[in-house]
Each structure stands twice: as structure tokens, then as C-alpha cells.
C-alpha positions in Angstrom: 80.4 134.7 156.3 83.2 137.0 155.3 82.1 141.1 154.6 81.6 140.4 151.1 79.1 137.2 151.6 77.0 139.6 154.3 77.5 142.6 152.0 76.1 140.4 148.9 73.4 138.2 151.1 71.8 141.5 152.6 71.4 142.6 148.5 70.1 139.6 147.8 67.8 138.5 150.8 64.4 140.8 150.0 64.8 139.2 146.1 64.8 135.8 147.4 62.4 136.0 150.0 60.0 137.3 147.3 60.2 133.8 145.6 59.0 132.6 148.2 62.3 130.8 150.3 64.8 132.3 152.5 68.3 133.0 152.1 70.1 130.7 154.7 73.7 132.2 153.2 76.3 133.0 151.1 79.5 132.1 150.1 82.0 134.0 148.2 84.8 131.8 147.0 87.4 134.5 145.2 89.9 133.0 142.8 92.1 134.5 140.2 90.4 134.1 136.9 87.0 133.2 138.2 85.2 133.4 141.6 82.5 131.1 143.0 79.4 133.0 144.3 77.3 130.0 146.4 73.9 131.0 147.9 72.0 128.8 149.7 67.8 128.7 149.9 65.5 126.7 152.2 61.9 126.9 152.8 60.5 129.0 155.6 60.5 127.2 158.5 56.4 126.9 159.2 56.7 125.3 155.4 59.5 122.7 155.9 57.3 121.0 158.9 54.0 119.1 158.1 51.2 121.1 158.2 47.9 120.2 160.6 46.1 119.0 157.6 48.6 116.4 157.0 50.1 117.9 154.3 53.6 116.7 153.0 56.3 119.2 154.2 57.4 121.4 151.4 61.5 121.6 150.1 63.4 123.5 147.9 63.0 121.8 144.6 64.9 122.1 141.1 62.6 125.1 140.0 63.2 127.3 143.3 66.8 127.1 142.4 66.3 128.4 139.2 63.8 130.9 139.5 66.3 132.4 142.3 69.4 132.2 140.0 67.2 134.0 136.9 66.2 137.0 139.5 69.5 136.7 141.4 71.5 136.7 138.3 69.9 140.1 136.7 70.1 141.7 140.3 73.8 141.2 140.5 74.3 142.7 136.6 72.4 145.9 138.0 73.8 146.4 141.2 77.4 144.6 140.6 79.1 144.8 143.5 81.6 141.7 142.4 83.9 142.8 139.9 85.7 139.9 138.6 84.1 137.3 136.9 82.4 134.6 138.7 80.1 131.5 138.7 77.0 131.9 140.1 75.8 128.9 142.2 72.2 128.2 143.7 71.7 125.0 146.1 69.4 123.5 149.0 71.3 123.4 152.1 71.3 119.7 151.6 71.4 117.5 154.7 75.0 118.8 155.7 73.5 122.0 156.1 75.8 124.8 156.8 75.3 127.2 159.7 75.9 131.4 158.7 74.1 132.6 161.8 74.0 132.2 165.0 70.2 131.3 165.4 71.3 128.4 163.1 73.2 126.9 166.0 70.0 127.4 168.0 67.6 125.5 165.9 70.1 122.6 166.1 71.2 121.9 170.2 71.7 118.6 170.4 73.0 118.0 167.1 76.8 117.1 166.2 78.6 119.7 163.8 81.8 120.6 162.3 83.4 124.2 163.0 86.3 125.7 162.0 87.5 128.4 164.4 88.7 132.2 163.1 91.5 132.0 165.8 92.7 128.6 167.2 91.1 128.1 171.0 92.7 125.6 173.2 95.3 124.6 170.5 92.6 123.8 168.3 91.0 125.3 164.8 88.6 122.5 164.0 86.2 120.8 166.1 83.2 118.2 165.9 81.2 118.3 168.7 77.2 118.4 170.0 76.0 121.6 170.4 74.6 121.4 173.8 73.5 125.1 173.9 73.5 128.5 173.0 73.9 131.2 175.3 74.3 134.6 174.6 76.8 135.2 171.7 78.4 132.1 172.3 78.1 128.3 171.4 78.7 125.7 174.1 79.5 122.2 172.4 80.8 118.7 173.7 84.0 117.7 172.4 85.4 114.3 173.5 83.2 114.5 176.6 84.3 118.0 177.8 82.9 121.0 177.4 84.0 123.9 175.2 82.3 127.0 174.9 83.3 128.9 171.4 82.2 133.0 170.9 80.0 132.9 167.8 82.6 135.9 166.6 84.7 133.4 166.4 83.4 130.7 163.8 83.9 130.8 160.3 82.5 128.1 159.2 80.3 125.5 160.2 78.0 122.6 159.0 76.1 120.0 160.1 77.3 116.5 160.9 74.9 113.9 159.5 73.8 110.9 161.2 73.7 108.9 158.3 72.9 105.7 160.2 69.5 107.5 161.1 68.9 108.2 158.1 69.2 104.8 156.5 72.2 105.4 154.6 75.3 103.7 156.6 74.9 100.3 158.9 73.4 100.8 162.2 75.1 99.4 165.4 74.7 95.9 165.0 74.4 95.7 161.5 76.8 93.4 159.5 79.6 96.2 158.1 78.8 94.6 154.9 75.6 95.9 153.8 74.1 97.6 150.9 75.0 101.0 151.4 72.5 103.4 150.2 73.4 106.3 148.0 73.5 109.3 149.8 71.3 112.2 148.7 73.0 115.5 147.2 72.0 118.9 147.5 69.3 120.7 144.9 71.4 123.3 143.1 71.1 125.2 139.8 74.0 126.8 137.9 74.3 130.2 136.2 76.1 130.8 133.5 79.6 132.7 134.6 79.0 136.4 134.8 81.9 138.0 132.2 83.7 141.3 133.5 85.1 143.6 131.1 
């Protein structure tokens, strides 16, 4: 996250958490005329798994979304630390979850995602890999069956790759290229209205 999406997400965090989700991140998109301010919820963790009793796993639905944009939205017009005008944006993480942290990369070893690089590594800025661990401060992924280890300083921005063919929504290996694709699902997300400078 750049210094203004920590600066903003370490605001916002406590406010969130008391709805009852977490703040996975934020994104602060400037522009001239009108900024994007993303922020991304999930669930907790213990609440995103099935429970023991068999209970259906829990996910951020329409009305978590708003609720945090409503409490969000009147903590940013109090404490206003953007001051242009923006769009305030609340979503799920979605199923191309992005990664803000490095515990993020943790949770998902052995899962392929895209990273783009601060300062280019080995020629490269981008790269889609598996993350095959995470040790230290640093990532270690598998690029085109070789190994490259990136400092976690170094990423700005990463997200996870789908396996869409797991998930029922592209052709498995085997399958006829010609099936019924399914339609893929999109993230939960609420809108504010643009906050107005003057």
C-alpha cells in the first residue's frame, strides 16, 4: 500500500473491526478531479471456515459493505485526511483477492499469484508464480520452474490468481474447449456517494 493507504487503513481499521469484519486493505487511487478510495473487508478468519456445528461459513454480504461505507464515510468527514474529492468504494476481496500484507502471502503458500515489483528484479517487474513460502521478510515463488525469492519491501501489488477450472467456471483438462462457461462471480461492493472538497 502506498503511505497514504497505511495512513488511511490504520484510521479506519478499529471502525471496521467494530462492524464486525476486518480491514484486509486499502487502496488510494489519486486523480485530478476525483480520487478513488477502495477498501476492502472480509470476515475474520475463525468465521469464514465452517464452524464444528456444521454451520455454513459466513462472507461479507451486501449489508457489511454498507454499514462500513455509512461509518467509514462520517469518519473520513471528521478526521479528513484526503483533501480532494473522491469516491468512496467498499468491496469483498472477491475471489482475486489482493494481498496488502505480508501474512497474506502466508495464508496462501502453494497458491499462484500476480505481483508487480517496486523495482524491477532480474529484468522483471511483473511475475505470476506459486508462492512456495515465506521466510522472513521475503516471498519465495516459482516462476517458470525456477525459483525467485522477492523482499516483501519490494511488492506493490499483488493478487490472487484464480484457478477457475477448480472452481467450476472454465473447462477442466479434458473437457471439450466448447463448453458452457459459467459466469464468473464478482466481488460484494457498496458505493458512497463522492465526498465534495471545498
Amino acid at each position: 500500500m502506498t503511505d497514504k493507504a497505511t495512513q488511511i487503513a490504520a484510521l479506519l481499521a478499529p471502525t471496521v473491526e467494530s462492524l464486525g469484519v476486518e480491514l484486509l486493505g486499502v487502496e488510494y487511487l489519486p486523480a485530478a478531479g476525483n480520487a478513488v478510495l477502495r477498501i476492502y473487508i472480509d470476515v475474520p478468519a475463525a468465521e469464514a471456515a465452517a464452524g464444528a456445528d456444521g454451520a455454513e461459513p459466513r462472507s461479507v454480504s451486501i449489508e457489511d459493505c454498507e454499514a462500513v461505507s455509512r461509518e467509514v464515510s462520517a469518519q473520513l468527514d471528521v478526521e479528513d485526511p484526503i483533501s480532494s474529492n473522491y469516491t468512496l468504494e467498499v468491496s469483498s476481496p472477491g475471489i482475486d483477492r489482493p494481498l496488502f500484507a505480508l501474512e497474506h502471502y502466508r495464508r496462501l503458500i502453494g497458491e499462484t499469484v500476480k505481483v508487480a515489483l517496486k523495482l524491477p528484479q532480474e529484468g522483471r517487474r511483473r511475475l505470476q508464480g506459486r508462492i512456495d513460502a515465506v521466510e522472513g521478510e521475503q516471498v519465495v515463488f516459482t516462476v517458470e520452474a525456477a525459483t525467485f525469492t522477492v523482499p516483501f519491501s519490494n511488492i506493490d501489488k499483488g493478487r490472487l490468481v484464480p484457478d477457475w477450472a477448480a472452481l467450476g467456471l472454465a473447462p477442466s483438462k479434458g473437457e471439450p474447449q466448447g463448453a458452457p462457461a459459467k459466469g464468473r462471480p464478482k466481488n460484494k461492493s457498496s458505493k458512497a456517494k463522492p465526498s465534495k472538497k471545498k
